[in-house]
C-alpha positions as CSV (number, residue, x, y, z in Angstrom):
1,X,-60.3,43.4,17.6
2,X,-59.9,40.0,16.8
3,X,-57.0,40.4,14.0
4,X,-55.2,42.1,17.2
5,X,-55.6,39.2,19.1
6,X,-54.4,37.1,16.3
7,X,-51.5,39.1,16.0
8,X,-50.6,38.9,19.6
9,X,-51.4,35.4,20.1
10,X,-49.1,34.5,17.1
11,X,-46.2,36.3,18.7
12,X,-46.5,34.4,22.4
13,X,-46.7,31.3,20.6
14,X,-43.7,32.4,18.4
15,X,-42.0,33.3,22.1
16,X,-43.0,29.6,23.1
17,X,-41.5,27.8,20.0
18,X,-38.1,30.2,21.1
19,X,-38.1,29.6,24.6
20,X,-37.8,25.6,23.9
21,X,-35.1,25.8,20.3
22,X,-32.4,26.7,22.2
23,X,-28.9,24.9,22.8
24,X,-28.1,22.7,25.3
25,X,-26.2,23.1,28.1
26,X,-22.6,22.5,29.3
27,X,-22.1,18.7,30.6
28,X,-21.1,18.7,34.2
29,X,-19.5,16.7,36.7
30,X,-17.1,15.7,33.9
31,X,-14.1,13.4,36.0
32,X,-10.7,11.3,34.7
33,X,-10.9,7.0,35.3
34,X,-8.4,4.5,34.0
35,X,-5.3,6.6,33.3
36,X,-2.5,5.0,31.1
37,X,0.3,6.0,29.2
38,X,-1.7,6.1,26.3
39,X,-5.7,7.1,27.0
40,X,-8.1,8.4,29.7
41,X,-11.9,7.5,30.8
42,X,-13.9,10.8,30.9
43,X,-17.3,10.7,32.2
44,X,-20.1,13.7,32.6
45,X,-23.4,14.4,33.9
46,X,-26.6,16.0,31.9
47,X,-29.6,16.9,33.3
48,X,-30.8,18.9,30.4
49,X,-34.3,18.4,28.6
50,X,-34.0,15.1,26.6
51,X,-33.7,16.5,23.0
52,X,-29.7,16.0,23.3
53,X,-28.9,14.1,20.2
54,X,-24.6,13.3,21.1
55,X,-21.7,14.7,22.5
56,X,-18.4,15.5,21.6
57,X,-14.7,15.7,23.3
58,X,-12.3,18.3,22.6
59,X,-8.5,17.9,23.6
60,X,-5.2,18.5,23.2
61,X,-1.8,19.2,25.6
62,X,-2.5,22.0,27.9
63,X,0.6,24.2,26.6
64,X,0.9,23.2,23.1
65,X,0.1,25.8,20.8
66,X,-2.5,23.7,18.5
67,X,-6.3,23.9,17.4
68,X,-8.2,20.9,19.6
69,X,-8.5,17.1,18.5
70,X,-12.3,16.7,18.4
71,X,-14.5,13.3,18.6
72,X,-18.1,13.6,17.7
73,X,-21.0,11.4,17.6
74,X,-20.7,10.1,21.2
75,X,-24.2,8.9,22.6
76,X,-23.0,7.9,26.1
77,X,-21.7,9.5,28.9
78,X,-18.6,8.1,28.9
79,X,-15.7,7.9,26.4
80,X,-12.2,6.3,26.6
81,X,-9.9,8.6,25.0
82,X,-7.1,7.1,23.3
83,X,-4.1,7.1,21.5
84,X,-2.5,10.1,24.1
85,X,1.1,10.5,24.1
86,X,2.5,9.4,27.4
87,X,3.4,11.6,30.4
88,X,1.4,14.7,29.1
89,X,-1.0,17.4,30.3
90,X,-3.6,17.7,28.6
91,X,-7.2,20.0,28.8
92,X,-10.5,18.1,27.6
93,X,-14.2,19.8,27.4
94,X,-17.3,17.6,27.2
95,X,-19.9,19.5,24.5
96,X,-23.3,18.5,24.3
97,X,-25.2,18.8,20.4
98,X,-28.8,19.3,19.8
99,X,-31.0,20.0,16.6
100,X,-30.2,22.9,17.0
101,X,-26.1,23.1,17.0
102,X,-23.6,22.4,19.8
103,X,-23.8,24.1,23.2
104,X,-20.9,25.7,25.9
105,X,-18.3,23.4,26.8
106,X,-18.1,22.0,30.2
107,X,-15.7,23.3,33.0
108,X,-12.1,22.1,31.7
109,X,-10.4,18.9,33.2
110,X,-6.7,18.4,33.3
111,X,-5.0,15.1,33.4
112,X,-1.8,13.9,32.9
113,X,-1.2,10.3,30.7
114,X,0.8,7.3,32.4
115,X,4.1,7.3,32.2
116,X,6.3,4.8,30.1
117,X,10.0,4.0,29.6
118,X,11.9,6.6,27.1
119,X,11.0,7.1,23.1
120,X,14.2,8.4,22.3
121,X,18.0,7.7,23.5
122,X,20.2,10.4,25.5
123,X,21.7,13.3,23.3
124,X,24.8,14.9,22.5
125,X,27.2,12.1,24.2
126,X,30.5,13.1,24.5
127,X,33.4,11.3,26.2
128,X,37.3,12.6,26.5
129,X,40.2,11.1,28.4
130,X,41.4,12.8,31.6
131,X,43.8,10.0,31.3
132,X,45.2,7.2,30.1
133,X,43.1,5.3,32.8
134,X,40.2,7.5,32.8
135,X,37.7,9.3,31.2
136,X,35.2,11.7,31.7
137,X,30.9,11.1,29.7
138,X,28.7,13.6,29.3
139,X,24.9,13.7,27.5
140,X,21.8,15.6,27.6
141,X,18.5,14.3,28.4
142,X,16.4,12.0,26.1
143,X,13.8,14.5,23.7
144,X,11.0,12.2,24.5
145,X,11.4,10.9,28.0
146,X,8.1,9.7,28.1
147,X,8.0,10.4,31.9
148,X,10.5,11.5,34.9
149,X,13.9,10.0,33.8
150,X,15.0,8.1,37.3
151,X,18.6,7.8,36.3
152,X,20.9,6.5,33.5
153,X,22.9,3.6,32.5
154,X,26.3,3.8,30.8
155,X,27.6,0.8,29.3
156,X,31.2,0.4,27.8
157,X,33.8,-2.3,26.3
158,X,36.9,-2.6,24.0
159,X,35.1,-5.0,22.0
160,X,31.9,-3.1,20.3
161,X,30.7,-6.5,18.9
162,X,29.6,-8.0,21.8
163,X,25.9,-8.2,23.0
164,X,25.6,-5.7,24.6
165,X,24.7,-7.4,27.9
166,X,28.1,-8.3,27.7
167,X,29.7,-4.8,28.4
168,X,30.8,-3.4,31.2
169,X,28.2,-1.2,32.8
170,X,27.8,2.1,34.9
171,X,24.3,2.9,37.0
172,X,24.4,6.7,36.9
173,X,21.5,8.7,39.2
174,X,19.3,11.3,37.6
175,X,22.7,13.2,37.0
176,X,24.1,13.9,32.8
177,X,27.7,13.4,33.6
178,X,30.0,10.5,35.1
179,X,33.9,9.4,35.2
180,X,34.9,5.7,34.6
181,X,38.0,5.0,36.4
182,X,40.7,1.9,36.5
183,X,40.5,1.4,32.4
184,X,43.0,-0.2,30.2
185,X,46.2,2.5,28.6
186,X,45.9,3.5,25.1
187,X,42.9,1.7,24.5
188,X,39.7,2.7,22.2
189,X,36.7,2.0,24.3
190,X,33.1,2.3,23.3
191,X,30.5,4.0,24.7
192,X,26.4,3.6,24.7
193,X,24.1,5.8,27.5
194,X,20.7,4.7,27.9
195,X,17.9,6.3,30.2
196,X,15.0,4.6,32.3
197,X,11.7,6.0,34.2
198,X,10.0,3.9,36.5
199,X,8.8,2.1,33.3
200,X,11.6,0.7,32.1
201,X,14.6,1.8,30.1
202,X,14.8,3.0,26.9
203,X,16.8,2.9,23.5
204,X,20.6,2.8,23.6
205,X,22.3,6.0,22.1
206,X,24.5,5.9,19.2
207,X,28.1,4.1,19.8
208,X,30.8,7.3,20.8
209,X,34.5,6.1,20.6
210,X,37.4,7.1,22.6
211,X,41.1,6.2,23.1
212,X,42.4,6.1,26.7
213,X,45.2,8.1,26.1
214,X,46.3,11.5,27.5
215,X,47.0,13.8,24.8
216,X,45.4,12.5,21.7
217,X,42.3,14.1,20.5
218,X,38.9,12.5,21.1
219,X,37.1,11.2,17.8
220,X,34.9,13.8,15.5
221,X,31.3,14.3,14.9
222,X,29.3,14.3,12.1
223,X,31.2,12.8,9.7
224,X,28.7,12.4,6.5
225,X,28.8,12.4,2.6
226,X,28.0,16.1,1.0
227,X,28.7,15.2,-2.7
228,X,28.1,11.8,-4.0
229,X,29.9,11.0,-7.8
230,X,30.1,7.7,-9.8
231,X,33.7,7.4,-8.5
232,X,34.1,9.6,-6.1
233,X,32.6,10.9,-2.7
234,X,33.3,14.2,-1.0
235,X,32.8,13.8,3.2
236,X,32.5,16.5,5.6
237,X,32.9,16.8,9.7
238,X,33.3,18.3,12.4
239,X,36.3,18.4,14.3
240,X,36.9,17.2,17.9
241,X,35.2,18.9,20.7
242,X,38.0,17.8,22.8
243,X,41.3,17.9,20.8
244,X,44.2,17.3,23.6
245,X,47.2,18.8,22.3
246,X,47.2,20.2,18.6
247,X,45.3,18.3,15.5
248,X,48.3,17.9,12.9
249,X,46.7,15.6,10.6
250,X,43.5,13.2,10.3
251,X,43.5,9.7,9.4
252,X,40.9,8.5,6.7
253,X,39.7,5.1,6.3
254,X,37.4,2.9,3.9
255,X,36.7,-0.3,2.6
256,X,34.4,-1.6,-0.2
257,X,31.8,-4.7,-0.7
258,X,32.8,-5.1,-4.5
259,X,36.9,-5.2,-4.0
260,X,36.4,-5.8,0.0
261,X,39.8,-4.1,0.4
262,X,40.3,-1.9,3.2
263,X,42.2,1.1,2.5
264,X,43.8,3.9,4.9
265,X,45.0,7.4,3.9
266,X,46.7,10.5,5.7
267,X,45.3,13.6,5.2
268,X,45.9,17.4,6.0
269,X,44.0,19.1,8.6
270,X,40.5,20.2,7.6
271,X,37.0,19.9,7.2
272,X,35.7,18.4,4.4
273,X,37.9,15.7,1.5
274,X,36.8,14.5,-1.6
275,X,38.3,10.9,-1.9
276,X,38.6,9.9,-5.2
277,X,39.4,6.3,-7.4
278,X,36.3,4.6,-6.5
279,X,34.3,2.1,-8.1
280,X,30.5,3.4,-9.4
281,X,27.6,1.8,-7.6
282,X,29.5,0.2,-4.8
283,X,28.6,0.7,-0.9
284,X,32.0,2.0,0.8
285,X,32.1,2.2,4.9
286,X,33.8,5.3,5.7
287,X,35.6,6.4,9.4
288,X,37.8,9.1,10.8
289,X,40.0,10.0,13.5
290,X,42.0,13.0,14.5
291,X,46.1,12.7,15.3
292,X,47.7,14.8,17.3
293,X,52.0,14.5,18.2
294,X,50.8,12.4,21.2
295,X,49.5,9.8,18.7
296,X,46.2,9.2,16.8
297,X,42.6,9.4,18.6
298,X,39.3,7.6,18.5
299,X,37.7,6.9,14.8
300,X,34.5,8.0,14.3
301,X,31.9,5.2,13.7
302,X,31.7,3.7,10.0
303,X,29.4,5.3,7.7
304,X,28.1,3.5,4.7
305,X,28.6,5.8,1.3
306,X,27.0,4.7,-2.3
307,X,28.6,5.6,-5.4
308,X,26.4,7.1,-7.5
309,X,24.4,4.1,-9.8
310,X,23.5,2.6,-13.1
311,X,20.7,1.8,-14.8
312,X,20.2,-1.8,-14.3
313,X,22.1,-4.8,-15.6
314,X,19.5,-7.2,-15.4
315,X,16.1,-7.7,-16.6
316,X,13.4,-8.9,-13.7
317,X,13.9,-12.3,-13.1
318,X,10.6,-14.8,-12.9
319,X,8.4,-13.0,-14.8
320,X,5.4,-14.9,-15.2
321,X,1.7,-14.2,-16.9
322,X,-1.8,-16.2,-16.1
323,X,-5.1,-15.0,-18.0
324,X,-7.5,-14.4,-15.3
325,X,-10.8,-13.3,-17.3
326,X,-11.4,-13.7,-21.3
327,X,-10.4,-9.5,-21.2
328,X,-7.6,-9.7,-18.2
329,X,-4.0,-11.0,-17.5
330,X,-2.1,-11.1,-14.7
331,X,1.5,-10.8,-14.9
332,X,4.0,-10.9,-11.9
333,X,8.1,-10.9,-11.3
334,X,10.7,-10.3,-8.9
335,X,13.4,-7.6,-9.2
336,X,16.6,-8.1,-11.2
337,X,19.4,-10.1,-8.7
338,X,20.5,-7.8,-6.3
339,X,24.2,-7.3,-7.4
340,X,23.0,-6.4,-11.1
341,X,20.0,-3.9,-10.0
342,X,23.1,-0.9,-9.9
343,X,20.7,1.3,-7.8
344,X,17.5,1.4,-6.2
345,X,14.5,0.1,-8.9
346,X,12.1,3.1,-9.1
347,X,10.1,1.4,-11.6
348,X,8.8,-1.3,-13.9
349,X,8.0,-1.2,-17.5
350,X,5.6,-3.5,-19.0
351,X,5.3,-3.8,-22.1
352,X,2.3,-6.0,-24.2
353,X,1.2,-6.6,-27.6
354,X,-0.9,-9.3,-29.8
355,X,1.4,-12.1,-30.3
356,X,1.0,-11.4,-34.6
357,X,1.7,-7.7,-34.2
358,X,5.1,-6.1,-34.3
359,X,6.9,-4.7,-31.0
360,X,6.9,-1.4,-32.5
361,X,2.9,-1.5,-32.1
362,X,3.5,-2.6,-28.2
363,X,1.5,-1.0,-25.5
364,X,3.9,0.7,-22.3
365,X,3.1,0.8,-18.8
366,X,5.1,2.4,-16.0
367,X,4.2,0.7,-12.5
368,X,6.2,0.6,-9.0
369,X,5.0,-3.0,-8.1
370,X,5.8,-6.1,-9.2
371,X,2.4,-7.3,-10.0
372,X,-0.2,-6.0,-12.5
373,X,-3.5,-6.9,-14.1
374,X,-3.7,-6.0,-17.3
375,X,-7.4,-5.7,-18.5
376,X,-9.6,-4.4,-21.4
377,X,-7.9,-6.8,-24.0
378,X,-9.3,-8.7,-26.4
379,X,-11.0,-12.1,-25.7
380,X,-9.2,-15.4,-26.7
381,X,-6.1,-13.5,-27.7
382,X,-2.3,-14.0,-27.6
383,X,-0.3,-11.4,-26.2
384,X,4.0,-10.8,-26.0
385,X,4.8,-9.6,-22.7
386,X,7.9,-7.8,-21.5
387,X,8.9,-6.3,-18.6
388,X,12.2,-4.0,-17.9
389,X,13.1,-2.5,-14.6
390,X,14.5,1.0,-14.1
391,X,16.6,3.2,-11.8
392,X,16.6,7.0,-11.2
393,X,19.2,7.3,-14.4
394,X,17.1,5.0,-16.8
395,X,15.8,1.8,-18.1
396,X,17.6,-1.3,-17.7
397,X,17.1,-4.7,-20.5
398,X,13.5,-6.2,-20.9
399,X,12.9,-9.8,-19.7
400,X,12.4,-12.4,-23.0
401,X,9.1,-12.2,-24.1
402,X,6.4,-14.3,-22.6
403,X,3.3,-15.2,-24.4
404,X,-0.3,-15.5,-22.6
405,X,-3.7,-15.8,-24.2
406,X,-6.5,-14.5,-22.4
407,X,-9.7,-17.2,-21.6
408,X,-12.6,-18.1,-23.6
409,X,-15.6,-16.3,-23.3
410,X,-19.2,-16.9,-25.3
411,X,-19.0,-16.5,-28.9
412,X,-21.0,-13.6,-30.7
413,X,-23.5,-14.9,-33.1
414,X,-23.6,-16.9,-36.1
415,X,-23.2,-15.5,-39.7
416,X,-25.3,-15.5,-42.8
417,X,-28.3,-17.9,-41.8
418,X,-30.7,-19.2,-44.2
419,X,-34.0,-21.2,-43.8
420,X,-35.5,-23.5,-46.9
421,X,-38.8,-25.6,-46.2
422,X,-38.1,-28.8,-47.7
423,X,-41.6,-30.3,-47.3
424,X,-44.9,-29.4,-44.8
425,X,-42.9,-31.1,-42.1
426,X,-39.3,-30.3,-42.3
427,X,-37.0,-27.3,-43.3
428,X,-33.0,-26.5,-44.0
429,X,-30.7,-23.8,-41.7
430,X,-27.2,-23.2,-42.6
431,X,-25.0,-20.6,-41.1
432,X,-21.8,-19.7,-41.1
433,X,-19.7,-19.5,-38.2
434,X,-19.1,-16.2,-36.2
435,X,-16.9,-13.7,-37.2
436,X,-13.4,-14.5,-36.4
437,X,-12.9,-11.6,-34.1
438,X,-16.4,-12.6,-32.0
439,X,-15.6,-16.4,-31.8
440,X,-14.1,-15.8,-28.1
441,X,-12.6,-19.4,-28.0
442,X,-13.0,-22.7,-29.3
443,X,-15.9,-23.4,-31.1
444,X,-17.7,-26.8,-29.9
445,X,-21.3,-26.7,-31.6
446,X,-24.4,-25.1,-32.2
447,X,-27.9,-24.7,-31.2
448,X,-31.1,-23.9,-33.3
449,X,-33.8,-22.3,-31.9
450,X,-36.7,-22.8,-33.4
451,X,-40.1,-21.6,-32.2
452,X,-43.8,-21.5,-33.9
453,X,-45.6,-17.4,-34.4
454,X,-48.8,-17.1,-33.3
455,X,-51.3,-16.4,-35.9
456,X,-54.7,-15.8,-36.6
457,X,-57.1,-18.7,-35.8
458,X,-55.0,-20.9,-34.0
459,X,-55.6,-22.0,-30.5
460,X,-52.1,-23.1,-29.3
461,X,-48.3,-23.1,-30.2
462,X,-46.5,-25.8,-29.8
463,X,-43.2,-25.6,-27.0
464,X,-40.2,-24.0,-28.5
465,X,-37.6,-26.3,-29.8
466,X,-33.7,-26.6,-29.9
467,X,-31.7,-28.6,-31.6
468,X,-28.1,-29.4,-30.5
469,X,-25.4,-29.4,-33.3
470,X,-21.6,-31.0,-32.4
471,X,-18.5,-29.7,-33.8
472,X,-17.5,-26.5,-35.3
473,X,-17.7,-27.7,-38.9
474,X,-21.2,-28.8,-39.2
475,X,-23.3,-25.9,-40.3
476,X,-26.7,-27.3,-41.5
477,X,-29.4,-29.0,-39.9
478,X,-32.6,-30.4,-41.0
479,X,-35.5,-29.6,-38.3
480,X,-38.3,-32.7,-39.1
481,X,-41.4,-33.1,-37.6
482,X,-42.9,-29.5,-37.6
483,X,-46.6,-28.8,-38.9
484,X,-47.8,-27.8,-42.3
485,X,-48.9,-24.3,-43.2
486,X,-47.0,-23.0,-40.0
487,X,-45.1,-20.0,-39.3
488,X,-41.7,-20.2,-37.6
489,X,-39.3,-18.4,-36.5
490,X,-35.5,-19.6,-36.4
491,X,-32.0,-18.6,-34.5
492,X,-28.7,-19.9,-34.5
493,X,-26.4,-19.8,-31.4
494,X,-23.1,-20.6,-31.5
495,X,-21.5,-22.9,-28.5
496,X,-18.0,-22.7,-26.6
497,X,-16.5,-23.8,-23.0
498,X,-17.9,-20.2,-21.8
499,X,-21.9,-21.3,-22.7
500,X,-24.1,-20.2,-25.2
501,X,-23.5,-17.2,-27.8
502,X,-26.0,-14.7,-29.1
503,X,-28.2,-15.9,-31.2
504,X,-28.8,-14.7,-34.5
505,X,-31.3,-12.1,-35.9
506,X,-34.7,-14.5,-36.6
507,X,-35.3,-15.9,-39.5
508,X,-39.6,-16.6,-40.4
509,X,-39.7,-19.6,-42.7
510,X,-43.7,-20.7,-43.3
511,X,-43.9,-24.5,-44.1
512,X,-46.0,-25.4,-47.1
513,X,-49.6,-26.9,-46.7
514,X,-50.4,-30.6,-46.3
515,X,-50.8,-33.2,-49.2
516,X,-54.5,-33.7,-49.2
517,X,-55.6,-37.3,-47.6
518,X,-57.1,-39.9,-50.0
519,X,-61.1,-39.0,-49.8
520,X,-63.3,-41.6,-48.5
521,X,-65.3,-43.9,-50.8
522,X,-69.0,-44.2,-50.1
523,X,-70.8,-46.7,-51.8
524,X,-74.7,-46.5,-51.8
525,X,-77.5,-48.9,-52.9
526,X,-80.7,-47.8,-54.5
527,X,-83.5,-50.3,-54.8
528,X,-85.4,-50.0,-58.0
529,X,-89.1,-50.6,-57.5
């Protein structure tokens, strides 16, 4: 009877224990404060047991087809929410997280971020003459508008290099096309949209070109480089979306930074040229325009084209070294001059040996910066440093050597010691220096440690002792004043800038006994009777 008791009272504790391990429930009450363009206040309510350890947000824009953001570990209840993307929808669930694991999210809240002025500039502008006094713009709308584009602004002039707050302007209402009349004939005028929200306005688009002339074509599109050579470049467009009367011919232009010649050249009708006779790594600006019989049309901004380029001319210029530890050196430069580099510098070669070893033996590394430490070398060495820049073709020259020894460190321990007693008081070390390899710097002296063994039937030792030795060249000492019949023990360290060396193995050395002392006389009398 009672093992049936057991057995049931097991199970409604086990029912118990159950019962109070399970998750916790969804937040509620959660609500939006403090909305910008860029984050969101949520807060919640919980009114769940107090075993709750933290929450967590989940979020992400309401129709984008992507797995949640998450932030964990919250312990209040309330979290801003930030770096949002501005004028967006997005759904965020509060989650609360026991011992046990995470619970049901709340009820879903929707809010949309702040807006702010436009990321990105109108699309697709396109301008053509209707005549040779006006013309007719057209764009899309921005990709990132960033909020409810208001309206647009459409600014033009003859003379592109103005400020830009200098050109004639156009206020255009939440509308993607406009006509500016009462311009000058046969005139190439330049043309820049911009949108705004209630924000503010955003970037500019890219400069479009047209001539104010009935008739001629209106410039092309997407002029680029396909094929890149040493001396030669092969361009591609597209021809004019508006062309007037027939395209008969196009008109190519150029001019170089290394000659800084300008150069023009007639060309059949088509899509793509190679243009030949130019000079390797040199930047050419490249433009285009369409002619038709009524005359030639807008060009087509400059491009800049680079020849294909060289390995480098130079070396690196400034390249300088600086020990830093007694197994590290630091070496810096800056790049070869800019009109010998022939390309873009990929990487660096440095290049290191010990000053008294041949190149060939050198040590290579390959780094992009123009700073390195160079570590795990030898203490208190000389090393030959080069460094040589390189392109995506190949190395360029190496700098002239520089030479950098690395600092002092302590020295490792003296050679060969010896230890003679000369009398009960006094006994010889000599030593020889450390081996050449372990000196680590300059050698400035040496110290003797000598200390007295503890033996059998003596009360005391006496304090250890050390004895300072100057110089690198003196490598004996005598050590005076010890005590007869005594044991001691004796090590040699050497001495640089850096401290103290390691001493050598001991060396037991057991001065002789004392000379006797002179015995005392007694003299007695001895009456006779």
């Amino acid at each position: 009877m009672m093992s049936v008791m057991n057995i049931l009272l097991h199970f409604f504790v086990g029912l118990l224990m159950i019962s109070c391990l399970a998750l916790p429930g969804p937040p509620t009450n959660v609500r939006v404060s403090e909305i910008t363009a860029a984050s969101v206040r949520l807060s919640w309510s919980y009114n769940e047991p107090e075993d709750l350890q933290y929450y967590v947000i989940q979020f992400k824009p309401k129709y984008a087809n992507q797995a949640f953001s998450e932030i964990s570990g919250i312990i209040t209840m309330y979290y801003s929410v930030r770096n949002l993307s501005p004028y967006t929808e997005y759904e965020m669930y509060v989650i609360a997280v026991n011992n046990i694991g995470r619970g049901p999210p709340s009820a879903p809240v929707v809010v949309t971020t702040g807006e702010t002025e436009p990321g990105t500039a109108p699309r697709n502008v396109q301008v053509r003459p209707l005549s040779s006094s006006t013309m007719v713009i057209n764009w899309d709308e921005p990709e990132t508008p960033n909020g409810q584009v208001l309206g647009y602004k459409v600014y033009y002039t003859t003379n592109s290099e103005l400020p830009i707050t200098q050109w004639e302007s156009q206020m255009v209402d939440n509308n993607q096309l406009t006509t500016i009349s009462e311009l000058i004939p046969h005139t190439i005028y330049t043309i820049k949209v911009q949108a705004y929200t209630s924000v503010g306005h955003g970037p500019l688009s890219s400069p479009v070109h047209v001539k104010t002339q009935q008739g001629v074509p209106s410039q092309p599109s997407n002029l680029r480089a396909s094929d890149i050579g040493e001396t030669s470049v092969t361009l591609q467009w597209s021809k004019p979306t508006h062309s007037g009367e027939s395209i008969v011919s196009y008109e190519l232009y150029w001019n170089d930074t290394y000659a800084k010649e300008k150069h023009h050249r007639r060309i059949p009708i088509s899509e793509s040229y190679t243009l030949t006779g130019l000079y390797p790594d040199t930047i050419y600006y490249v433009w285009l325009a369409a002619r038709s019989q009524r005359g030639e049309g807008a060009t087509t901004p400059p491009i800049p084209v680079k020849t294909k380029q060289y390995v480098p001319g130079a070396p690196p210029s400034n390249v300088v070294g600086e020990a830093v530890s007694p197994t590290a050196i630091r070496v810096s430069w800056n790049p070869p001059p800019v009109n010998r580099s022939n390309g873009n510098i990929v990487y660096y070669k440095i290049q290191f040996v010990e000053a008294d070893r041949s190149d060939s033996e050198a040590t290579e590394i390959r780094f992009n910066g123009t700073s390195i430490t160079l570590d795990e070398l030898k203490r208190w060495t000389s090393y030959r440093i080069r460094v040589l820049a390189g392109t995506s073709v190949g190395d360029g020259p190496s700098s002239l050597p520089i030479t950098v020894q690395t600092l002092e460190d302590v020295p490792g321990d003296p050679q060969d010691v010896k230890v003679i007693p000369i009398n009960s008081t006094t006994i010889k070390v000599n030593w020889k220096p450390p081996q050449a390899r372990d000196r680590n710097g300059i050698i400035l002296g040496y110290h003797v440690h000598v200390q007295e063994i503890k033996e059998e039937g003596k009360n005391f030792l006496n304090e250890p002792m050390k004895f300072d030795v100057v110089g690198d060249t003196v490598l004996e000492i005598n050590i005076t004043s010890l005590q007869p019949d005594s044991l001691y023990s004796v090590q040699v360290a050497a001495l640089t800038r850096k401290g103290d060396g390691d001493r050598s193995p001991p060396v037991n050395v057991r001065t002789p006994g004392g000379v006797p002392s002179r015995p005392d006389l007694i003299l007695k009398f001895i009456e006779r009777e």
